[in-house]
Each structure stands twice: as C-alpha cells, then as structure tokens.
PyMOL Python script that loads the backbone (N, CA, C, O; Angstrom):
from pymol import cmd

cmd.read_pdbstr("""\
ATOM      1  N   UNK A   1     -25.564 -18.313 -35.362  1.00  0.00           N
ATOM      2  CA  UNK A   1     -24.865 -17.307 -36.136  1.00  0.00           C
ATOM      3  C   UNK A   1     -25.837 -16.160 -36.400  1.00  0.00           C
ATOM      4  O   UNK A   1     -26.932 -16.316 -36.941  1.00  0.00           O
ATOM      5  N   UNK A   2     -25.210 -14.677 -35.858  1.00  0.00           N
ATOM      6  CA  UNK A   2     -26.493 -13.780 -36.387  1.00  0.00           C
ATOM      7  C   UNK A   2     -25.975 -12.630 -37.890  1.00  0.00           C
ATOM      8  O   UNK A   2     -24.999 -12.616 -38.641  1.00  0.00           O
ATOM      9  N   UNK A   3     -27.015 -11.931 -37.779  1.00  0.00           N
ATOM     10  CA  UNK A   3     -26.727 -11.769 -39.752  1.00  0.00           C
ATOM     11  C   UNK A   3     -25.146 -10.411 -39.126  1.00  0.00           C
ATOM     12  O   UNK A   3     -24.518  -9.990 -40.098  1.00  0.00           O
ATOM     13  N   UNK A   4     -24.828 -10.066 -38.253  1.00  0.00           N
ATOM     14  CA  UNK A   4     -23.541  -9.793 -37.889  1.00  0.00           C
ATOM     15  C   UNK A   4     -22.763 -10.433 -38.869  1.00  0.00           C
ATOM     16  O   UNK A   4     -22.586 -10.204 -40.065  1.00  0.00           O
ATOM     17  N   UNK A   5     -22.322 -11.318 -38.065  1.00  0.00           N
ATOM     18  CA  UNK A   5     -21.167 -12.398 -38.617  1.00  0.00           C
ATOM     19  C   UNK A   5     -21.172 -12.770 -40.023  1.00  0.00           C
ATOM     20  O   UNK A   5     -20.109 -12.910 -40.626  1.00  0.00           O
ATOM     21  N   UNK A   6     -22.446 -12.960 -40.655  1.00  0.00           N
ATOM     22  CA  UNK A   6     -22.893 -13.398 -42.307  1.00  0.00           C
ATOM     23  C   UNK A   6     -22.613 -12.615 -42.738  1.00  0.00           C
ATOM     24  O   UNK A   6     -22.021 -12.962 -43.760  1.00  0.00           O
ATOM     25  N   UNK A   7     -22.633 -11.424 -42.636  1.00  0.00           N
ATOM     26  CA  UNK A   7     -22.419  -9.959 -43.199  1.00  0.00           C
ATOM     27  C   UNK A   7     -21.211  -9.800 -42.798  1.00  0.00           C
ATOM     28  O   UNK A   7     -20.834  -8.965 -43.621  1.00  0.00           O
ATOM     29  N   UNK A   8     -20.140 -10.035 -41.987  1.00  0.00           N
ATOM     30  CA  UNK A   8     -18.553  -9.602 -41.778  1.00  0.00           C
ATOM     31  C   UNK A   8     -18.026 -10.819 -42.881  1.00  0.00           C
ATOM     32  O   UNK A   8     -17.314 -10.648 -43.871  1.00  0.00           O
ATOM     33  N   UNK A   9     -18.597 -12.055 -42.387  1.00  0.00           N
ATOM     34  CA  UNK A   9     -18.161 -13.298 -43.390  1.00  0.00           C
ATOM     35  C   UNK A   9     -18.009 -13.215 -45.007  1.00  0.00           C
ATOM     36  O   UNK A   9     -17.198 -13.874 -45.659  1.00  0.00           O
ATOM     37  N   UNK A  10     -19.132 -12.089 -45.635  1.00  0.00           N
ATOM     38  CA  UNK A  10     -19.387 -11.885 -47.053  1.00  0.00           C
ATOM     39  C   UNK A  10     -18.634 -10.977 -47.267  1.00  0.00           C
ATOM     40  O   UNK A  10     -17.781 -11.171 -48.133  1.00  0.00           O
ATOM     41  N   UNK A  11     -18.665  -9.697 -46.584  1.00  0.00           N
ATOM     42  CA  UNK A  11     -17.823  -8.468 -46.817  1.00  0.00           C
ATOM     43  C   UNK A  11     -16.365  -9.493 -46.790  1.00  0.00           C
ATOM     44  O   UNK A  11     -15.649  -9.190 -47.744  1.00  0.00           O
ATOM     45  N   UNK A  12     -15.918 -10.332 -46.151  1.00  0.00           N
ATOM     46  CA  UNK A  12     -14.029 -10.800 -46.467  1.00  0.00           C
ATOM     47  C   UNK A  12     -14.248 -11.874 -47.592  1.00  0.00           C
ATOM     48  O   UNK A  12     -13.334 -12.472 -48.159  1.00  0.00           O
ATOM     49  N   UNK A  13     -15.450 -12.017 -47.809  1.00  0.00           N
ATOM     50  CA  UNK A  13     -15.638 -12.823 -49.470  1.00  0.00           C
ATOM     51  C   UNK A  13     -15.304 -11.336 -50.708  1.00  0.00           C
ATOM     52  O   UNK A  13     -14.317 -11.363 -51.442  1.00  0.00           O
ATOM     53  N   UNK A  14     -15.880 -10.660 -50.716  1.00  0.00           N
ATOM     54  CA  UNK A  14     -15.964  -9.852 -51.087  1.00  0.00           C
ATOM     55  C   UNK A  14     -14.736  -8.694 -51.729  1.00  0.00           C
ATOM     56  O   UNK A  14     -14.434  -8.227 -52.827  1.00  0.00           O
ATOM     57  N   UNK A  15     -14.369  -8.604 -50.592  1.00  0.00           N
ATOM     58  CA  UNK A  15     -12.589  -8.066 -50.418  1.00  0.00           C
ATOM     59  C   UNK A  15     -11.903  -8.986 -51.305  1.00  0.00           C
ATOM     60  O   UNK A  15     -11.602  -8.632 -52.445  1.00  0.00           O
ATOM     61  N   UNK A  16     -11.675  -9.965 -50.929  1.00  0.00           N
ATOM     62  CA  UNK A  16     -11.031 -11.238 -51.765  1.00  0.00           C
ATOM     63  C   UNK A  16     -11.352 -11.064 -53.048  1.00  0.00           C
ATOM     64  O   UNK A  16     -10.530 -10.617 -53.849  1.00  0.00           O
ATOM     65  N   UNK A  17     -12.857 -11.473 -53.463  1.00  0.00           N
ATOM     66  CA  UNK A  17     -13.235 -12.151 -55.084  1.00  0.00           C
ATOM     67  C   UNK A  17     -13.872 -10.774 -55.457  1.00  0.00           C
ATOM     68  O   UNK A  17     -14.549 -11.156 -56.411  1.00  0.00           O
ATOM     69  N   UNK A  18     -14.090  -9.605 -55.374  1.00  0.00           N
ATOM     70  CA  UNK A  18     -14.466  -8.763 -55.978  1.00  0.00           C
ATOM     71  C   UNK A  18     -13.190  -8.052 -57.187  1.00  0.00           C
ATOM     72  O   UNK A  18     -12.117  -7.531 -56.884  1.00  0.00           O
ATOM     73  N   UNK A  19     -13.668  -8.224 -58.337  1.00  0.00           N
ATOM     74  CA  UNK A  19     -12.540  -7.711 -59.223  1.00  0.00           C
ATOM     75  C   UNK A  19     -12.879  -6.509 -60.286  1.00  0.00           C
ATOM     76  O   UNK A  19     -12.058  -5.913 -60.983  1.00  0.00           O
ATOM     77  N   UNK A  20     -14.600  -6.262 -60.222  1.00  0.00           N
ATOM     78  CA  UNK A  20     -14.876  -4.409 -60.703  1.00  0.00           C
ATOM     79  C   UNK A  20     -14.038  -3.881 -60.598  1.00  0.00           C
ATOM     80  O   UNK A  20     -13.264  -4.400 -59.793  1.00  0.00           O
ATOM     81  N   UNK A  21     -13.622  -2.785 -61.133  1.00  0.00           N
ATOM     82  CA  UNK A  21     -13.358  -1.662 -60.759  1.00  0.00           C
ATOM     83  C   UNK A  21     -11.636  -1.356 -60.341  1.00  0.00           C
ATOM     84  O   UNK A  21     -11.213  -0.283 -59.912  1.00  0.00           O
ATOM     85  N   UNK A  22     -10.840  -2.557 -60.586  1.00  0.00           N
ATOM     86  CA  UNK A  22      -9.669  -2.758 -60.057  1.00  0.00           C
ATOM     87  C   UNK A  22      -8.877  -2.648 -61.088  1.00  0.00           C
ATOM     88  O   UNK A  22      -9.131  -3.326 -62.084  1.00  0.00           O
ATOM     89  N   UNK A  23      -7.660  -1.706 -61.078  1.00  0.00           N
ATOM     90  CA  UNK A  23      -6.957  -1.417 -62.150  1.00  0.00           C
ATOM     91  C   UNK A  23      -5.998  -2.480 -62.783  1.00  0.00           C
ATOM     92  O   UNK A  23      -5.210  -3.072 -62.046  1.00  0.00           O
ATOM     93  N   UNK A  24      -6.042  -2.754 -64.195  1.00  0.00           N
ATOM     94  CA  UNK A  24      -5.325  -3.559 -64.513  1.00  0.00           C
ATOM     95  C   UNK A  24      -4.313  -2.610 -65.483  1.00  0.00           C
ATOM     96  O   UNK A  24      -4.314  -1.430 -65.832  1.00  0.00           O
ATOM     97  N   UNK A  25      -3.252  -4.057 -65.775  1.00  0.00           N
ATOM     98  CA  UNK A  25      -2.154  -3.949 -66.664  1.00  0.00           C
ATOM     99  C   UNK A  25      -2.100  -4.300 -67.554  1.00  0.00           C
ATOM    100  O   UNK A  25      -2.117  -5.531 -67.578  1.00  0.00           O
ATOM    101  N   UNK A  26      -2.007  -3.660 -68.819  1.00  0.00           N
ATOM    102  CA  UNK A  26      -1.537  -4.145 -70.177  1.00  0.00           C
ATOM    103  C   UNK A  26      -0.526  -4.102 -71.124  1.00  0.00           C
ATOM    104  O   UNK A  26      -0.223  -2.965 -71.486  1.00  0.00           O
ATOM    105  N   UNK A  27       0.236  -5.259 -71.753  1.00  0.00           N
ATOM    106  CA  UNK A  27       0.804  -4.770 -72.304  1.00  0.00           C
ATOM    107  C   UNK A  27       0.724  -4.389 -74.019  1.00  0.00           C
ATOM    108  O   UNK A  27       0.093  -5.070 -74.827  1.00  0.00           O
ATOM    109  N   UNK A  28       1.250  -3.562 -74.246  1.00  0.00           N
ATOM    110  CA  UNK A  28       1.117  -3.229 -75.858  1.00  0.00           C
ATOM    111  C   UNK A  28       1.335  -3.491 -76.598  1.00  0.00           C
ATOM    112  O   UNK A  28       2.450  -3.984 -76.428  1.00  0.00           O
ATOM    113  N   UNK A  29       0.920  -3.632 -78.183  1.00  0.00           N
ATOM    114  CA  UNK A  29       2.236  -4.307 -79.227  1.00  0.00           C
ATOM    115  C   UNK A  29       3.404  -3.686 -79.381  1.00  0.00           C
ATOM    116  O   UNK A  29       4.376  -4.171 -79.960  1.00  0.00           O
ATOM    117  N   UNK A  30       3.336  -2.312 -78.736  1.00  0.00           N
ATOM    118  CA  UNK A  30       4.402  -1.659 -79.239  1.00  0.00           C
ATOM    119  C   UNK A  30       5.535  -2.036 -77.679  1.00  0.00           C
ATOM    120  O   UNK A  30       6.424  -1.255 -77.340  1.00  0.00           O
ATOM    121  N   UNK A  31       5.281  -3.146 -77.046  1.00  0.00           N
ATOM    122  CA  UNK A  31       6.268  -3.395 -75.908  1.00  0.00           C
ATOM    123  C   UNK A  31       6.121  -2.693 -74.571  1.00  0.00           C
ATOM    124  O   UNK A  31       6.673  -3.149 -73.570  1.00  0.00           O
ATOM    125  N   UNK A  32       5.097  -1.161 -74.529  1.00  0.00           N
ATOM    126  CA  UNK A  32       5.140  -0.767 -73.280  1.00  0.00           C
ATOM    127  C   UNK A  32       4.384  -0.971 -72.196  1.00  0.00           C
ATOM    128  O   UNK A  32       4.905   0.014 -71.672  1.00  0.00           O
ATOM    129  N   UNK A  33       3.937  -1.191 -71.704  1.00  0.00           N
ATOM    130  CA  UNK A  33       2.896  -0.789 -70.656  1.00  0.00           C
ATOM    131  C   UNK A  33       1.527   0.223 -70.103  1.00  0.00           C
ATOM    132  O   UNK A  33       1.820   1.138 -69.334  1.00  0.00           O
ATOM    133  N   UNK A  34       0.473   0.094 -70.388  1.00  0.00           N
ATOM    134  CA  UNK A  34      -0.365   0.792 -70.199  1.00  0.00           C
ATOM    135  C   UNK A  34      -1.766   0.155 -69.046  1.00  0.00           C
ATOM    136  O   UNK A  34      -2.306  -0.913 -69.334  1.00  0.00           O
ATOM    137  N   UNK A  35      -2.215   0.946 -67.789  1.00  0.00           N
ATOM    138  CA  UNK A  35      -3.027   0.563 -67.201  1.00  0.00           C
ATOM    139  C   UNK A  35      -4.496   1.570 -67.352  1.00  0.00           C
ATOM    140  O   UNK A  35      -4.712   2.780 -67.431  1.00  0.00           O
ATOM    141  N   UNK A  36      -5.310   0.351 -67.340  1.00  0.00           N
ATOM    142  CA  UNK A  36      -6.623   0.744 -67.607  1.00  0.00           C
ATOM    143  C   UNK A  36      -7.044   1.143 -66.315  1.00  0.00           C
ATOM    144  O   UNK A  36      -6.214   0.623 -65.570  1.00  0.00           O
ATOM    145  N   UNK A  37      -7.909   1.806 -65.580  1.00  0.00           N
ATOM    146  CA  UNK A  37      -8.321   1.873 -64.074  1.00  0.00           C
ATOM    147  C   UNK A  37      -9.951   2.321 -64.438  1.00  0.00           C
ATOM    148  O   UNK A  37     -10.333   2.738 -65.531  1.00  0.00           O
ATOM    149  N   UNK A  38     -10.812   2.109 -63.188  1.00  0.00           N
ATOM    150  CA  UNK A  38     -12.162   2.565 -63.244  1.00  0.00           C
ATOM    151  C   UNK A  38     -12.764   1.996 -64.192  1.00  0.00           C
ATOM    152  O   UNK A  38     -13.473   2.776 -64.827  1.00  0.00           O
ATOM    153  N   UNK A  39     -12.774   0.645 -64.652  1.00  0.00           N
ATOM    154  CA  UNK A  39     -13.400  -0.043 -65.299  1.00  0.00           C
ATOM    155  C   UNK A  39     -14.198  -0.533 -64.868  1.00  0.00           C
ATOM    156  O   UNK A  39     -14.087  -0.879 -63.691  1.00  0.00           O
ATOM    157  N   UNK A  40     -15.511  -0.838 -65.659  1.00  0.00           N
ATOM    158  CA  UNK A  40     -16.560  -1.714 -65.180  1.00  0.00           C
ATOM    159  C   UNK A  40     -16.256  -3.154 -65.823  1.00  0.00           C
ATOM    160  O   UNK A  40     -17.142  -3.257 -66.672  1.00  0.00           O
ATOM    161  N   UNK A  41     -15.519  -4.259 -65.870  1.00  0.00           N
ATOM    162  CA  UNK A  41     -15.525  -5.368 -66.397  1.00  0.00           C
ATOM    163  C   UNK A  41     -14.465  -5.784 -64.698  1.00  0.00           C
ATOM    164  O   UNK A  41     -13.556  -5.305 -64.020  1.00  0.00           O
ATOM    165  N   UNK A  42     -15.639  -7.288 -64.743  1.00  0.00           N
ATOM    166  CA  UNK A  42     -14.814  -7.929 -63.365  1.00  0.00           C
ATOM    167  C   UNK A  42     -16.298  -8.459 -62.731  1.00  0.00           C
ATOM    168  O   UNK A  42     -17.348  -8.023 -63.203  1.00  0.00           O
ATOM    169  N   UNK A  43     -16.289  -9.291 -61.785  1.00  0.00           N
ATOM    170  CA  UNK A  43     -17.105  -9.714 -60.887  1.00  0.00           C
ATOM    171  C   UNK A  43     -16.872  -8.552 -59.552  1.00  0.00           C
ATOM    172  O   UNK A  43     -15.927  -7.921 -59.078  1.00  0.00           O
ATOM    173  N   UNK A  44     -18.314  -8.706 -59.293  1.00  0.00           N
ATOM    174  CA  UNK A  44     -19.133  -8.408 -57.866  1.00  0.00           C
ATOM    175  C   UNK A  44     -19.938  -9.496 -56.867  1.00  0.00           C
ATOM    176  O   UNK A  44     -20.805 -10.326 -57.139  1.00  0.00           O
ATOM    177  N   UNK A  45     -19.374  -9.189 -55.761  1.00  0.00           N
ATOM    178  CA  UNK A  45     -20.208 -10.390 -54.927  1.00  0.00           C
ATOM    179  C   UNK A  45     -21.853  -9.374 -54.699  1.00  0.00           C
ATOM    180  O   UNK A  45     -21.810  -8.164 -54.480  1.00  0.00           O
ATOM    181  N   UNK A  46     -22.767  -9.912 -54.773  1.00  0.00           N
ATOM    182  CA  UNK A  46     -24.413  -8.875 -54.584  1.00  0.00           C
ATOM    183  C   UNK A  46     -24.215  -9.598 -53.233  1.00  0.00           C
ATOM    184  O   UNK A  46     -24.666 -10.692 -52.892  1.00  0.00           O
ATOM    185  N   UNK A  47     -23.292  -8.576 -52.410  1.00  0.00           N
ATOM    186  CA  UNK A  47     -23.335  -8.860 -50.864  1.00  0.00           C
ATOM    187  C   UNK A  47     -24.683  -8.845 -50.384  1.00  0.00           C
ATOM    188  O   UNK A  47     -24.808  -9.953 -49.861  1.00  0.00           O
ATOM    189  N   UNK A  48     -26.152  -8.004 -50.216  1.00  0.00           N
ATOM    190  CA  UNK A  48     -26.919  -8.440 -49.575  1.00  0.00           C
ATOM    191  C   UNK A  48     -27.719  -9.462 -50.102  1.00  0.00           C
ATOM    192  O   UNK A  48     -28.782  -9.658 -49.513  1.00  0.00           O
ATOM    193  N   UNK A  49     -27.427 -10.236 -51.183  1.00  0.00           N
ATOM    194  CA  UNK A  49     -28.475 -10.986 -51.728  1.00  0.00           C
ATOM    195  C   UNK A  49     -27.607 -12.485 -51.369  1.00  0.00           C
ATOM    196  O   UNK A  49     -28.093 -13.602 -51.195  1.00  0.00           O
ATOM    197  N   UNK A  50     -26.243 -12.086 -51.333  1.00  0.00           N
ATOM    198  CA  UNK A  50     -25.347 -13.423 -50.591  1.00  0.00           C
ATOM    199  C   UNK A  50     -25.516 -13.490 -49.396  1.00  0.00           C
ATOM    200  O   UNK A  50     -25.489 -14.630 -48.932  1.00  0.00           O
ATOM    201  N   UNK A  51     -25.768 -12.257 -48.365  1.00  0.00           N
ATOM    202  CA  UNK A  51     -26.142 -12.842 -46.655  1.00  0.00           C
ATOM    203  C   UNK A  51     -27.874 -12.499 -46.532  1.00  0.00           C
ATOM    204  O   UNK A  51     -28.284 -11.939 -45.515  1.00  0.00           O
ATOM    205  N   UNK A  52     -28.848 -12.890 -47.663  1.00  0.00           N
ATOM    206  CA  UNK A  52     -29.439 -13.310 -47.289  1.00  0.00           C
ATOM    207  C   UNK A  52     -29.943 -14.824 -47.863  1.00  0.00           C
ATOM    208  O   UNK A  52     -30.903 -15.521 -47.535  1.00  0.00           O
ATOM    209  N   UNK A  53     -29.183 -14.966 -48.574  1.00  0.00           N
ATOM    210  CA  UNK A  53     -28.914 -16.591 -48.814  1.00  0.00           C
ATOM    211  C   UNK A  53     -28.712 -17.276 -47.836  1.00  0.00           C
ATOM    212  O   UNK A  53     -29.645 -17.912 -47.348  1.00  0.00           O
ATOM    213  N   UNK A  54     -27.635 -17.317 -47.378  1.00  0.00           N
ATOM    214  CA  UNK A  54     -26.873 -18.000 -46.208  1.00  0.00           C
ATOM    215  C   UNK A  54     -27.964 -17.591 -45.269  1.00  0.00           C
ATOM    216  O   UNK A  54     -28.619 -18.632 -45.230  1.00  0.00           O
ATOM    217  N   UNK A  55     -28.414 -16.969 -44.696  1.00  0.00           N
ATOM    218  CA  UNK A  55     -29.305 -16.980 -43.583  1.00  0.00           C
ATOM    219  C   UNK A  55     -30.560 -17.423 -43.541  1.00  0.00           C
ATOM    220  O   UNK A  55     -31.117 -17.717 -42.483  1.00  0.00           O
ATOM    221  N   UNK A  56     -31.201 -17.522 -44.893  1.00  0.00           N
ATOM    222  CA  UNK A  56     -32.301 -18.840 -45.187  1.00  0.00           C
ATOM    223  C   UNK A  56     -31.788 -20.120 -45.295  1.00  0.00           C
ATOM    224  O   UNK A  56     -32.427 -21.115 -44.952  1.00  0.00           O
ATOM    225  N   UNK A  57     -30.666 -20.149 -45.754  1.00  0.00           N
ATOM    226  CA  UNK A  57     -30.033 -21.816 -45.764  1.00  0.00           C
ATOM    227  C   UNK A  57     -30.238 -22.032 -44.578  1.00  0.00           C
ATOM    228  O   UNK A  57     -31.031 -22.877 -44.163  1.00  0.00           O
ATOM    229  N   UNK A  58     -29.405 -21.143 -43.740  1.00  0.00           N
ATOM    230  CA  UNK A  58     -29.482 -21.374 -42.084  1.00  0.00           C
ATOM    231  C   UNK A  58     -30.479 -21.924 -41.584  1.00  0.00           C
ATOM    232  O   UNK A  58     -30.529 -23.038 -41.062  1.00  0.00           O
ATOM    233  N   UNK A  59     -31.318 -21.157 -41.726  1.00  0.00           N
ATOM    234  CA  UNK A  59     -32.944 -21.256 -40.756  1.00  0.00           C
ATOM    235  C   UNK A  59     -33.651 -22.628 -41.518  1.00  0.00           C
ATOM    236  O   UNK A  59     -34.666 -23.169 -41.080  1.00  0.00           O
ATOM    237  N   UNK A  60     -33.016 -23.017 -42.573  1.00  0.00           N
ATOM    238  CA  UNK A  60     -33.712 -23.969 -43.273  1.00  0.00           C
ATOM    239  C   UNK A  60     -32.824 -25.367 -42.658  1.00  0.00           C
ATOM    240  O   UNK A  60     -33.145 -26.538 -42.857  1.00  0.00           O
ATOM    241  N   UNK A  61     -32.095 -25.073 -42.173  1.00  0.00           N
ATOM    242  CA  UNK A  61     -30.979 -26.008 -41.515  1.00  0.00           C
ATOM    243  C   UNK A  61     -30.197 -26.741 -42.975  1.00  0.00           C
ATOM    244  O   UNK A  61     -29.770 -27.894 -42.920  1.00  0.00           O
ATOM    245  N   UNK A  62     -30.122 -26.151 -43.864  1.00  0.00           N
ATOM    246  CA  UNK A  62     -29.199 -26.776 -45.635  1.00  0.00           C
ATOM    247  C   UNK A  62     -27.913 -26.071 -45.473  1.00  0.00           C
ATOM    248  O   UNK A  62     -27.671 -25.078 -44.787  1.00  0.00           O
ATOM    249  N   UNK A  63     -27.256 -26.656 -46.110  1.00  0.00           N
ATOM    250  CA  UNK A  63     -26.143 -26.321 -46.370  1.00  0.00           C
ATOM    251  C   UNK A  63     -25.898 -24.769 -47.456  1.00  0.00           C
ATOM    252  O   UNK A  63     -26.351 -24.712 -48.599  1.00  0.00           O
ATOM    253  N   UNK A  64     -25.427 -24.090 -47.064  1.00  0.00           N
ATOM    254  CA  UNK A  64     -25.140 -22.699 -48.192  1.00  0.00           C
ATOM    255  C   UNK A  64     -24.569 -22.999 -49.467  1.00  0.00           C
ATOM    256  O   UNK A  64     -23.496 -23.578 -49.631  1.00  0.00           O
ATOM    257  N   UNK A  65     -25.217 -22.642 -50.230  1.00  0.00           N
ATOM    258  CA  UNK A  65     -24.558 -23.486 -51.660  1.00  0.00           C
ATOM    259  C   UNK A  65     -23.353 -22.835 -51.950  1.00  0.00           C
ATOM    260  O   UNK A  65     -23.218 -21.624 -51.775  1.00  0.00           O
ATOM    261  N   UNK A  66     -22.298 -23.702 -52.464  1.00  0.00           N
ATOM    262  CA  UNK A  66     -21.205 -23.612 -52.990  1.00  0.00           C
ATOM    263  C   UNK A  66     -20.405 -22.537 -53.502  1.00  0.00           C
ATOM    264  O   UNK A  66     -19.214 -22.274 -53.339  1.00  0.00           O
ATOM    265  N   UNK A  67     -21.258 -22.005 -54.115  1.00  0.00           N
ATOM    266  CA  UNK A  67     -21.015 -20.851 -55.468  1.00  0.00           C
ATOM    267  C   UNK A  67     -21.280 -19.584 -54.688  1.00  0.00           C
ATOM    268  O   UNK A  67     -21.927 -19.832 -53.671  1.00  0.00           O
ATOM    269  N   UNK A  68     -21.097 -18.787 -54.784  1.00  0.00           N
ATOM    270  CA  UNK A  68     -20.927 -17.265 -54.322  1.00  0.00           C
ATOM    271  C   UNK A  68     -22.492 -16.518 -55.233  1.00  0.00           C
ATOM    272  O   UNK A  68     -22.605 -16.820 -56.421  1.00  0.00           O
ATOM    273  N   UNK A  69     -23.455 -15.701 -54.671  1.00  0.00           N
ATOM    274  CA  UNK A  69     -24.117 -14.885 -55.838  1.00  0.00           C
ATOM    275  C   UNK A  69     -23.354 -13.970 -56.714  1.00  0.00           C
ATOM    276  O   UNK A  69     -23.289 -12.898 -56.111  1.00  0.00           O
ATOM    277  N   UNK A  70     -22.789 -13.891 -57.770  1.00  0.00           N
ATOM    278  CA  UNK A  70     -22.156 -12.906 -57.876  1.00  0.00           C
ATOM    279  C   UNK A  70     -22.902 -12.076 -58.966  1.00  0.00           C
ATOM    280  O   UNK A  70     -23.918 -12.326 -59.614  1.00  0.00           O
ATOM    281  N   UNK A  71     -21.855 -10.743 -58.949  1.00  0.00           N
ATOM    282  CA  UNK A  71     -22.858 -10.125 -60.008  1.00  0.00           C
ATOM    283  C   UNK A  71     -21.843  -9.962 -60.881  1.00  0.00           C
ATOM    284  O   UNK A  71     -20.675  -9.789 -60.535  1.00  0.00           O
ATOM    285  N   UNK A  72     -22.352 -10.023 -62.364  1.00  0.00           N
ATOM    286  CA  UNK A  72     -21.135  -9.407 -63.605  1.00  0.00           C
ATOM    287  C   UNK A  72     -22.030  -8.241 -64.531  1.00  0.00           C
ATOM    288  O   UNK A  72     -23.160  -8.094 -64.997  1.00  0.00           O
ATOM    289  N   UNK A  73     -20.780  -7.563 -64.459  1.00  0.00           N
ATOM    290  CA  UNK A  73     -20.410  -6.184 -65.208  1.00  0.00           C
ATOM    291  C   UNK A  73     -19.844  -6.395 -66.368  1.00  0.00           C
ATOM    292  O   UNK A  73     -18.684  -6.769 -66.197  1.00  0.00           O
ATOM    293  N   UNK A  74     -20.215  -6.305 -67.766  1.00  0.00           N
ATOM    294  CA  UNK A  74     -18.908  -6.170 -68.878  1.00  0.00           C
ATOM    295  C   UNK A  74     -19.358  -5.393 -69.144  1.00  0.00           C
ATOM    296  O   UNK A  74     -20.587  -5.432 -69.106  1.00  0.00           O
ATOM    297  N   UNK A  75     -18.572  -3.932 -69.678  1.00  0.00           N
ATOM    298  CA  UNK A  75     -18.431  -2.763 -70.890  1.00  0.00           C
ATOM    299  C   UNK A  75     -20.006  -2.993 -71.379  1.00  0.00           C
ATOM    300  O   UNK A  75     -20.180  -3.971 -72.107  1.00  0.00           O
ATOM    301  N   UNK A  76     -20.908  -2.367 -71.123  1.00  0.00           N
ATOM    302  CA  UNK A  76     -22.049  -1.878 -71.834  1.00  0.00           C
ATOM    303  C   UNK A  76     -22.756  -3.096 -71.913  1.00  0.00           C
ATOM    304  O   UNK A  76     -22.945  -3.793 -72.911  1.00  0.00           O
ATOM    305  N   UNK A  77     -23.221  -3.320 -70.451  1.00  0.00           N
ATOM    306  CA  UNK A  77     -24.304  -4.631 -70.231  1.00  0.00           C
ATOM    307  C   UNK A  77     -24.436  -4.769 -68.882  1.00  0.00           C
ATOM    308  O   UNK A  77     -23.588  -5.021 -68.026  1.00  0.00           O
ATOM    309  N   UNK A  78     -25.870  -4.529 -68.784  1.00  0.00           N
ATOM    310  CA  UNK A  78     -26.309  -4.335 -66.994  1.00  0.00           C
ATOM    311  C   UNK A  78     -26.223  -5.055 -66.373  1.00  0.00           C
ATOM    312  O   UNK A  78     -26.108  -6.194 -66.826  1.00  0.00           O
ATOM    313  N   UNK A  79     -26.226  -4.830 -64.931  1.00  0.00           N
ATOM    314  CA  UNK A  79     -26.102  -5.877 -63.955  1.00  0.00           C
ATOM    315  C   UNK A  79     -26.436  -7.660 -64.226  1.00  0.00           C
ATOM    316  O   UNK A  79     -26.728  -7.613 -65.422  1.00  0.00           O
ATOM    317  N   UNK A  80     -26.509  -8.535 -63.995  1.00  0.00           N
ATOM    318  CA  UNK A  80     -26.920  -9.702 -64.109  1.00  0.00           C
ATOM    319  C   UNK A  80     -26.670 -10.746 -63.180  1.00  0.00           C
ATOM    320  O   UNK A  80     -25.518 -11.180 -63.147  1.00  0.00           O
ATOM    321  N   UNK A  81     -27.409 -11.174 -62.516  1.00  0.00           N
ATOM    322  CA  UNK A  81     -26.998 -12.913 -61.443  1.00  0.00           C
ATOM    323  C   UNK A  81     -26.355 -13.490 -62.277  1.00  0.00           C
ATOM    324  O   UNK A  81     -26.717 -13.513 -63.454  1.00  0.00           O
ATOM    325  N   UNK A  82     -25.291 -14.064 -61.857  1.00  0.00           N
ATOM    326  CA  UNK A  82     -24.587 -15.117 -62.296  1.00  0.00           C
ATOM    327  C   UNK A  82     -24.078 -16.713 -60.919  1.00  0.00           C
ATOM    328  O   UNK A  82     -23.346 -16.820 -59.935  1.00  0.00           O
ATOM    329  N   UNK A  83     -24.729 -17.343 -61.465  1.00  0.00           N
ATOM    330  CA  UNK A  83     -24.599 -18.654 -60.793  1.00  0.00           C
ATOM    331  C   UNK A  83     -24.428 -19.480 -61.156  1.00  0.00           C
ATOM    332  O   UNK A  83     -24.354 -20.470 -60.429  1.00  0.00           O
TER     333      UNK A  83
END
""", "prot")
cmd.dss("prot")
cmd.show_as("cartoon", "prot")
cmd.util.cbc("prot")
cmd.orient("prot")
C-alpha cells in the first residue's frame, strides 16, 4: 500500500466523520427554527497525522489502531488530540 491510497483512504474517513464547520439546526423555545453555520464546535480527522500513523503501523507490520486521530474544536479552546 503506498501513502497514495492512505491518503485517498483518510480523506473518505474524513468526508464521512468530519463535523467542524457544518451547519446545524436548532430549534427554539419560541417553536421556530434557527441554523447556526461556520462554527467551530465538531470533530476533525488531523488527516496528516492519521496517514502517517497507518503507514508506521504498516512498516511496523501492527495493526492500525482502531480509533481515528481526531482533532476537537469547541467555542474558544485550541486545537487538541483526542484519542
């Protein structure tokens, strides 16, 4: 497998479980509807730090661990690994 494929493989992880930045829906007490957009609250996959995981697992001949690297964002709090 070359870091091609690890890198097309993460980017459709990515697409999938990435939820930054994606507009949501709320509803109100007052019954209506209002959407938030351009938010920073949601998970990030840290795509190059996930295909270069998998490609030391590789070369190490182990299995890629389970869990995704991801990164989280909430409202006024920096980046952070989460595993």
């Amino acid at each position: 497998m070359d870091e091609a494929q690890v890198q097309s493989y993460v980017e459709n992880l990515a697409g999938k479980y990435n939820t930054i930045y994606v507009p949501r829906s709320f509803q109100t007490t007052g019954g209506g509807v209002i959407e938030v957009s351009n938010n920073e609250y949601g998970y990030r996959i840290d795509q190059s730090g996930e295909v270069q995981q998998i490609l030391t697992d590789l070369k190490r001949a182990e299995k890629p661990l389970p869990v995704s690297l991801f990164m989280r964002r909430l409202v006024c709090h920096e980046m952070e690994p989460m595993i």
